[in-house]
C-alpha positions as CSV (number, residue, x, y, z in Angstrom):
1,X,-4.0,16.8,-43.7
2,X,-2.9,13.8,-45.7
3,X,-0.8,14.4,-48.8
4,X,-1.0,11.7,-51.1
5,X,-1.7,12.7,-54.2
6,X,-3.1,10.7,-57.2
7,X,-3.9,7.0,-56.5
8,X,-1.4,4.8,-58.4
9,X,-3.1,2.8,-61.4
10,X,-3.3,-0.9,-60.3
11,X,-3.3,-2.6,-63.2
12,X,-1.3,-1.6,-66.9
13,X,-3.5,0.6,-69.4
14,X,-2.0,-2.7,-71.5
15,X,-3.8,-5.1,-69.0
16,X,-7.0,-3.3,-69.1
17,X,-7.1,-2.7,-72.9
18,X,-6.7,-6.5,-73.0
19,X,-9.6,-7.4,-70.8
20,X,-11.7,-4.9,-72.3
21,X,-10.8,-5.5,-75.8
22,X,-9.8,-2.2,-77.2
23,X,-6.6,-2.5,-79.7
24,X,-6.8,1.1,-81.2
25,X,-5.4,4.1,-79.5
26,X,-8.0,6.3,-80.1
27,X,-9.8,5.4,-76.8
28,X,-6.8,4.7,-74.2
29,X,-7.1,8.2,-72.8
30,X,-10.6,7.5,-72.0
31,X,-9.6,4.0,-71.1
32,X,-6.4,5.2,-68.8
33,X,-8.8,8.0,-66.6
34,X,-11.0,4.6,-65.8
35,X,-8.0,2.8,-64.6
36,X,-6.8,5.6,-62.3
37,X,-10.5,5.9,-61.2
38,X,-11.3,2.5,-60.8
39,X,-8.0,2.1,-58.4
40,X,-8.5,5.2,-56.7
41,X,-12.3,3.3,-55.6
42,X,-10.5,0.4,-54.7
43,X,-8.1,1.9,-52.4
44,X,-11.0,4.2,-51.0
45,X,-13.0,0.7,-50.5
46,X,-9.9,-1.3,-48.8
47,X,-8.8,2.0,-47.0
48,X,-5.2,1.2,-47.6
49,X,-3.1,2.3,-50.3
50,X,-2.0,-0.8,-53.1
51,X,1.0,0.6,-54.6
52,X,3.9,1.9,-52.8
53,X,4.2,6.1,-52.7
54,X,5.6,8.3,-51.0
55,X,3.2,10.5,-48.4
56,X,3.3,13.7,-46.1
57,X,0.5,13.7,-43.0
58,X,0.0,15.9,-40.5
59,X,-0.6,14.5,-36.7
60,X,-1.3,16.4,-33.0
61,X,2.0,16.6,-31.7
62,X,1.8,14.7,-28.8
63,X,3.8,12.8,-26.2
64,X,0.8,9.6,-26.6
65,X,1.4,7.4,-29.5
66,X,-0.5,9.1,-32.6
67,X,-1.5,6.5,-35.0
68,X,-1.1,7.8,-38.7
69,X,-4.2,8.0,-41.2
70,X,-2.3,6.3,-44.1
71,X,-1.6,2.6,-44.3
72,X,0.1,0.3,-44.9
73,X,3.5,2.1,-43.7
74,X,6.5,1.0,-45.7
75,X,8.7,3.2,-44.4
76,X,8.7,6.7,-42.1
77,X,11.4,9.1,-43.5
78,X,11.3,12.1,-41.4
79,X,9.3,14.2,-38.6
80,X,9.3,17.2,-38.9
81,X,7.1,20.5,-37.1
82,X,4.1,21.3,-39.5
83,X,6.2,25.1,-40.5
84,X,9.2,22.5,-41.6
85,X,11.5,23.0,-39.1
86,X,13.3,19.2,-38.9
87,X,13.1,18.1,-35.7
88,X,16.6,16.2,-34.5
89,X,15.9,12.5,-33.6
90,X,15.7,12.1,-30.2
91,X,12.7,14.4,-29.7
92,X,10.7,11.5,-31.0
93,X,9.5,8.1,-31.6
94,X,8.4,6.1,-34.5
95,X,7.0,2.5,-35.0
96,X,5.3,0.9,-37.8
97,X,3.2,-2.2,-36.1
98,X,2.7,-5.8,-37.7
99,X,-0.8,-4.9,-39.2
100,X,0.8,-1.9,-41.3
101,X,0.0,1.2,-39.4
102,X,2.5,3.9,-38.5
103,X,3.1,5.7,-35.1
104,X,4.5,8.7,-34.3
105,X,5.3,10.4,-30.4
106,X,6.7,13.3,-29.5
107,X,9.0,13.2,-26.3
108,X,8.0,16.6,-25.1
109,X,5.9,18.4,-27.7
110,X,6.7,22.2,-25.3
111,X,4.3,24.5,-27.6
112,X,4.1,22.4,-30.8
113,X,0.6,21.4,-32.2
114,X,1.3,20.1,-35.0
115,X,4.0,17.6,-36.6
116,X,4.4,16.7,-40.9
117,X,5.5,13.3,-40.8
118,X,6.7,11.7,-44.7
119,X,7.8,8.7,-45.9
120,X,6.4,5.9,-48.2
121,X,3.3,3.4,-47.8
122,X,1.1,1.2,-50.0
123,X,1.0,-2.9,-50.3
124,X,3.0,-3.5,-53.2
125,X,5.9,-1.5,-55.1
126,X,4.9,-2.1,-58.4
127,X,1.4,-3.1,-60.0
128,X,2.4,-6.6,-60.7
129,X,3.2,-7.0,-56.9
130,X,-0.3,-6.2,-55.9
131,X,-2.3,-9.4,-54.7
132,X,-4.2,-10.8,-57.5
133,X,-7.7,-11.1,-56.4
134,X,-7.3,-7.1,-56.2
135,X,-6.0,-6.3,-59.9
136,X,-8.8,-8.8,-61.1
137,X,-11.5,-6.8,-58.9
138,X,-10.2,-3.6,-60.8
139,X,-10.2,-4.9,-63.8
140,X,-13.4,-6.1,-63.9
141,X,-14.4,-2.2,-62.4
142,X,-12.6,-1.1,-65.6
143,X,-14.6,-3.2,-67.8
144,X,-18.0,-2.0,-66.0
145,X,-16.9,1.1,-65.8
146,X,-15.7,1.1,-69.7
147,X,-19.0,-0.1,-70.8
148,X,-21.4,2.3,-68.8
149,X,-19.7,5.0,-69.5
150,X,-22.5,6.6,-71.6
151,X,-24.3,6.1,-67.9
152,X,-26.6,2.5,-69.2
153,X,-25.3,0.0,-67.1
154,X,-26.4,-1.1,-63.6
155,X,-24.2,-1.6,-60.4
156,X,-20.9,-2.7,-60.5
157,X,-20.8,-6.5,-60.6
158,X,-20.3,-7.5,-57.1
159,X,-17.7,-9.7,-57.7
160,X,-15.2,-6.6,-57.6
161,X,-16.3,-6.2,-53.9
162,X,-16.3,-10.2,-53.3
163,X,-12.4,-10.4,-54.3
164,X,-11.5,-7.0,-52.6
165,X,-13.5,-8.0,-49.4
166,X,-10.3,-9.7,-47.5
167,X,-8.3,-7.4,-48.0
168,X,-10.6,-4.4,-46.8
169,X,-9.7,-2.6,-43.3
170,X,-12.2,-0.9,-41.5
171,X,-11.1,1.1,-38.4
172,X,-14.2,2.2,-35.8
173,X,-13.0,5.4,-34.5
């Protein structure tokens, strides 16, 4: 279990409104859903998370090193059993490597399966942080996106995916 909620828009509803050229307010609800969609793809297509929140995962309690789902770590807050019970400090490890991911051991996990482990990841703590080549590919989604969406357009313009590309991580299980 991963609990992450709602992807973090990427760029401003005043960024995309820009780019798209809408000025009334009569479509920035529309407009605003396709921002939090088009990030939510681009986070799905990197597989890391762009702007700093905070997360709860669950991992096997386990005396190996467990490597977390969720990246890039910022910062790990608290392990804790999966019914909530905190667990004191020296009954476990924690390390967040140079690449970003987060690990988590148990010293002696006894008859624990399970562990919650919380704390904050994601690239960049605020939008304007987040590497350029990555709010341009999403705003060039939005604008696709904004203009197919009575379903007439094509594929995406493959540029999003060219300026995304670097910064993708795949991980072979």
């Amino acid at each position: 279990m991963s609990g992450l909620g709602l992807a973090q828009p990427i760029i401003t509803l005043a960024e995309a409104q820009a780019f798209v050229r809408v000025e009334t307010g009569e479509e920035e609800a529309i407009l605003a859903g396709i921002v939090r969609s088009a990030s939510a793809l681009c986070e799905a297509f990197l597989g890391q998370v762009v702007i700093a929140r905070e997360f709860k995962e669950e991992l096997a309690a386990s005396a190996s090193w467990q490597r977390m789902r969720l990246s890039p770590v910022r910062a790990i807050a608290s392990v804790e059993a999966a019914d909530g019970t905190p667990l004191p400090m020296t009954s476990y490890a924690t390390d967040i490597d140079m690449s970003g991911d987060g690990w988590v051991r148990i010293a002696d996990p006894g008859g624990m399966v399970r562990v919650r482990v919380s704390g904050t990841v994601g690239m960049a703590a605020l939008e304007h942080d987040a590497p350029e080549p990555i709010r341009h590919g999403v705003l060039r989604l939005v604008a696709h996106l904004y203009a197919s969406r009575d379903g007439q357009a094509g594929d995406p313009p493959a540029a999003v995916t060219a300026l995304w590309r670097p910064y993708r991580r795949v991980r072979v299980a």
